[in-house]
C-alpha positions in Angstrom: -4.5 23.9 -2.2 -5.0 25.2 -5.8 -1.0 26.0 -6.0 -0.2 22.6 -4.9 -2.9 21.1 -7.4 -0.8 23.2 -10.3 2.1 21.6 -9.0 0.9 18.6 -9.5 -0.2 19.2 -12.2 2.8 20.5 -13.5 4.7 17.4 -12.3 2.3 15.4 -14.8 3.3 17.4 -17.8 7.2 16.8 -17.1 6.5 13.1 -16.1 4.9 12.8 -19.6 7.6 15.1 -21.5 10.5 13.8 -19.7 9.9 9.5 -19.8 7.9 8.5 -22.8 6.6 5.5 -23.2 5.9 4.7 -18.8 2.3 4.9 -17.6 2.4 8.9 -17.1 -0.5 9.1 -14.4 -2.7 11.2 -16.0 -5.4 9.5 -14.1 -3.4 11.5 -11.1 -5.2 14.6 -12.9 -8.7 12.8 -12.9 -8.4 11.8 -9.2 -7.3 15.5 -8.0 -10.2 17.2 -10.0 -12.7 14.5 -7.7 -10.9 15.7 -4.9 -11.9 19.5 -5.4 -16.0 18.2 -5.8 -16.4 17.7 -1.9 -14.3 21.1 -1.0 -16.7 23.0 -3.3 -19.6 21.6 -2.1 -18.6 21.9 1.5 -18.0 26.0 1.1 -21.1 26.4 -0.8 -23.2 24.6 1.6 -20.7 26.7 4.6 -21.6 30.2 2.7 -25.2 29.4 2.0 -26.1 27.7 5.5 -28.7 30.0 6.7 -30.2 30.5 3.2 -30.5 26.3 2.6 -33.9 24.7 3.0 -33.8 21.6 5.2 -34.3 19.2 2.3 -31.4 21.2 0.0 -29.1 21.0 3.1 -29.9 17.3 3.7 -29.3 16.6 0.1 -26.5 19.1 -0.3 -24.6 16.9 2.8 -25.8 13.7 1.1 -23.8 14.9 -2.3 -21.0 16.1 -0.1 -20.3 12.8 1.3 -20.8 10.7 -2.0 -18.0 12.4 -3.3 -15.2 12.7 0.2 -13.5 10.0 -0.1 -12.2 10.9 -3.8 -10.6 13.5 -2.0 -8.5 11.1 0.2 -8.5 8.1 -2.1 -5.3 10.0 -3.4 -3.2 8.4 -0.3 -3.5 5.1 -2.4 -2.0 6.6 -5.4 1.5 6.4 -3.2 0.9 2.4 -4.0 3.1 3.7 -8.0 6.2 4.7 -6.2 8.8 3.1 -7.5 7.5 0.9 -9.8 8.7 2.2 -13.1 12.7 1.3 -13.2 13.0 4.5 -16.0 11.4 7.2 -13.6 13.5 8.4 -11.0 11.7 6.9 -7.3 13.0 10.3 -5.7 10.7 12.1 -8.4 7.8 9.8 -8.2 7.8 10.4 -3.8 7.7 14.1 -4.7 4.9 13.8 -7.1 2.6 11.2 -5.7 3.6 12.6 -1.8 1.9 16.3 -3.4 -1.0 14.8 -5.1 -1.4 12.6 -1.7 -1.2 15.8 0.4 -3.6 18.1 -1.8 -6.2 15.1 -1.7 -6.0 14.8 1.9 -5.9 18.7 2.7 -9.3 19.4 0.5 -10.7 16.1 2.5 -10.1 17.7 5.7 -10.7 21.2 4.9 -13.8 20.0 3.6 -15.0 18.3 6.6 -13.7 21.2 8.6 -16.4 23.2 6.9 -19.3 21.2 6.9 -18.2 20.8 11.2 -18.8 24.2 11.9 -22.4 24.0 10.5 -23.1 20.9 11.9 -21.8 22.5 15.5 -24.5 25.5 14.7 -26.9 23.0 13.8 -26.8 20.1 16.4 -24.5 21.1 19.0 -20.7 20.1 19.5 -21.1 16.1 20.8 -24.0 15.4 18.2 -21.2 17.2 15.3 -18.3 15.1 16.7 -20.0 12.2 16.5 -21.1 12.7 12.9 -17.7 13.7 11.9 -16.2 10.1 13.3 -19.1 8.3 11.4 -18.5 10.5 8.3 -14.3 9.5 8.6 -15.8 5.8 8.9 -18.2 5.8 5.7 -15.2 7.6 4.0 -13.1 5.4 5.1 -15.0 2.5 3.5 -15.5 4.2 0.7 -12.1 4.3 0.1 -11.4 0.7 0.1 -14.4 0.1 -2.1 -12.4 2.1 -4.5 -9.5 1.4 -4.3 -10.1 -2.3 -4.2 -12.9 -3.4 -5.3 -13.1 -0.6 -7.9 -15.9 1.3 -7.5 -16.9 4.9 -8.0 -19.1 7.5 -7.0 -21.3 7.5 -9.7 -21.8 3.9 -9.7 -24.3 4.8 -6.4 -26.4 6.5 -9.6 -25.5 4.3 -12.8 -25.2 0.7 -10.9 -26.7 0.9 -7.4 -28.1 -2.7 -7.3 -25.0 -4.3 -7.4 -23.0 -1.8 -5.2 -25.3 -1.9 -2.4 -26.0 -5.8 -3.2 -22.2 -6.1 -2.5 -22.5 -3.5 0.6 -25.4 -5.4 2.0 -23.4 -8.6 2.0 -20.4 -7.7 3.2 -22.5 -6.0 6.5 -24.5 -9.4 6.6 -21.2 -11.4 7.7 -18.6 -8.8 8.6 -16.2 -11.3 10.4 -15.9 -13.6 6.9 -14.4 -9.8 5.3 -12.1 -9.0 7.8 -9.5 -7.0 5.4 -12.2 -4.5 4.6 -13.0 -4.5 7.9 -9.3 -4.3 9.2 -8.5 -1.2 6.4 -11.7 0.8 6.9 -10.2 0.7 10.6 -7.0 1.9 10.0 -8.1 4.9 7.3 -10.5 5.9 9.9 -7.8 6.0 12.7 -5.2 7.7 10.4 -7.8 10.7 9.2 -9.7 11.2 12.4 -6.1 12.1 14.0 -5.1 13.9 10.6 -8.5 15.7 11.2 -7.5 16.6 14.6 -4.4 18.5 13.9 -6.5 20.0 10.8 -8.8 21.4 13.7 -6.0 22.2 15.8 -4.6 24.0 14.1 -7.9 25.8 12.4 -8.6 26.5 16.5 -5.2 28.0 17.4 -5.5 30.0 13.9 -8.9 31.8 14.9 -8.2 32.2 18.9 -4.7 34.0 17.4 -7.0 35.7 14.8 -8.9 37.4 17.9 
């Protein structure tokens, strides 16, 4: 995951030296450095798990989950293809399809993680129940970014108005049926995404052994 993030990275820097003067996605950069905050946090709280009071652990999972869906919010980024005439589309697939993939990978990794401790903690159908309502709230997380332009921190510098907005959205869900409808699909598409993560994580440690 770190050698993809240098690639895309990488792919920034040529974007910018290559075609001056189009938007260069530097905010690509911003987006993959929130992407890394849940992965950390899920293997510190992974490595530390037996050390962890039960109110750092409950705020360490708290923190965790404020931040997952930065990691992948980056699937939206593959809205820019093709819509700079001057930059090859071919190079834009490569670069938003990498940035895409490293976001999604430190997502599921992440969860991953914090599954196994969960699984110690509550047993395997409590943690697989917590891993589908996690892939829901990330879910709508994502749209909340992505459309209605939100952040994380916002939860800290403006949380009147995001959970004002939150509250009344849940009050009548059927009058907001496109959040509804794309908090849906995002947690469809992850939870099976996370299930070939686990897969293969599964086949990987039974071969291990």
């Amino acid at each position: 995951m770190a050698i993809l993030s240098l690639f895309v990275l990488a792919m920034i820097l040529v974007r910018i030296l290559r075609y001056p003067g189009t938007p260069q996605h530097t905010g690509i950069a911003w987006n993959l450095l929130l992407a890394w905050i849940p992965f950390v946090l899920a293997l510190l709280v992974y490595e530390a798990r037996s050390r962890l009071s039960t109110p750092l652990f409950a705020a360490s999972c708290l923190l965790w989950l404020l931040f997952l869906p930065n990691a992948p919010y980056l699937l939206t980024d593959l809205k820019y293809i093709g819509n700079h005439g001057s930059v090859p589309v071919l190079y834009d697939v490569v670069f938003l399809s990498a940035a895409a993939w490293t976001g999604l990978l430190l997502g599921l990794v992440s969860l991953f993680l914090m599954h196994v401790v969960w699984r110690q903690l509550i047993g395997a159908l409590n943690a697989w129940a917590l891993v589908i309502g996690v892939l829901a709230l990330s879910s709508f997380g994502i749209y909340l970014g992505r459309v209605q332009r939100w952040n994380s921190w916002d939860i800290v510098t403006r949380p009147g108005s995001l959970v004002g907005q939150i509250a009344h959205g849940l009050l009548d869900p059927l009058a907001h049926a496109r959040p509804l409808a794309l908090t849906m699909v995002f947690t469809t598409f992850l939870l099976a995404s996370y299930l070939v993560v686990y897969s293969f994580a599964r086949f990987s440690n039974s071969v291990a052994r």
